[in-house]
matplotlib code that plots the C-alpha trace (Angstrom):
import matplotlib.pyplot as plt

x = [-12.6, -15.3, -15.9, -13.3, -10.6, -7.2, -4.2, -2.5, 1.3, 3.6, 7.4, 9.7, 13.6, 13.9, 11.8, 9.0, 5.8, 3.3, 0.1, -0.6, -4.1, -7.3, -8.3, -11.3, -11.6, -13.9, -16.6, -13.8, -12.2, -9.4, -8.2, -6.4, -3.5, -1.7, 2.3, 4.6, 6.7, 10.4, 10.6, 11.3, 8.7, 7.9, 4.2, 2.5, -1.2, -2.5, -5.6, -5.7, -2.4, -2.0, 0.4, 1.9, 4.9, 7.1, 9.3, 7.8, 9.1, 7.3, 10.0, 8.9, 8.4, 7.1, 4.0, 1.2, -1.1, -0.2, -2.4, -0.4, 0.1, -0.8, -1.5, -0.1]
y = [8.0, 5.3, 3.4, 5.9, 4.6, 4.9, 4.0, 1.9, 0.3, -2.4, -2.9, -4.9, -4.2, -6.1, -3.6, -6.2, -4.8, -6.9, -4.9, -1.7, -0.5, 1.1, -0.4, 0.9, 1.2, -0.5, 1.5, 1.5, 3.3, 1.2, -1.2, -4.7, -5.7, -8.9, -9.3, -11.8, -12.1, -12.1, -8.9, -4.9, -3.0, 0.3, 1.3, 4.1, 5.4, 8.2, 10.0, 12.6, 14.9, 13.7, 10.9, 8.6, 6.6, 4.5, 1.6, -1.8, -5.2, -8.2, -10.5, -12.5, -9.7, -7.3, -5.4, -6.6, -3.6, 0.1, 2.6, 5.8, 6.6, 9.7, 11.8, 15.3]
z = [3.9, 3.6, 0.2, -1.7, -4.3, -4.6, -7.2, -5.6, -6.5, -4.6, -6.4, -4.2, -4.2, -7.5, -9.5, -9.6, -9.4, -7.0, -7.3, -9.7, -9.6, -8.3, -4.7, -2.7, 0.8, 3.1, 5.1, 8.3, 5.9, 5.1, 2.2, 2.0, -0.3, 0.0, -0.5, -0.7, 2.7, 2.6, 0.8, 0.7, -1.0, -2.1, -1.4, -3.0, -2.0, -4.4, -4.6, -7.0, -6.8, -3.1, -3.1, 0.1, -0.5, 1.8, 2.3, 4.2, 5.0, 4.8, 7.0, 10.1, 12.9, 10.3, 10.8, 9.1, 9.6, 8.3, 9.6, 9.0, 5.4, 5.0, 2.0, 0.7]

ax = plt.figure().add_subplot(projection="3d")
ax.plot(x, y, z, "-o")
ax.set_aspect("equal")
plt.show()
């Protein structure tokens, strides 16, 4: 989905929240959002009443590209 937005939210373990707001994506269809390394996270894409939610690393090894959220 080329040049749509999102709400978008990042907490780590701590309950910290990173990032809470709208992003939209590029025309590849994708956004960027930067976290800290060394941490767990909880990421949640929504659009509309679809919602994607899962648990990510940032430490050494981790991947630094996620391609599969997908929404329902």
């Amino acid at each position: 989905m080329a040049n749509a937005k999102f709400r978008v939210r990042a907490v780590n373990q701590a309950g910290e929240v990173l990032f809470s707001g709208t992003k939209t994506t590029l025309k590849n269809g994708f956004f960027e959002i930067w976290l800290p390394r060394g941490q767990s996270i909880t990421l949640s894409v929504e659009k509309g009443r679809l919602v994607s939610e899962r648990r990510l690393t940032t430490y050494d090894g981790a991947k630094t590209c996620l391609t599969d959220f997908r929404l329902s």
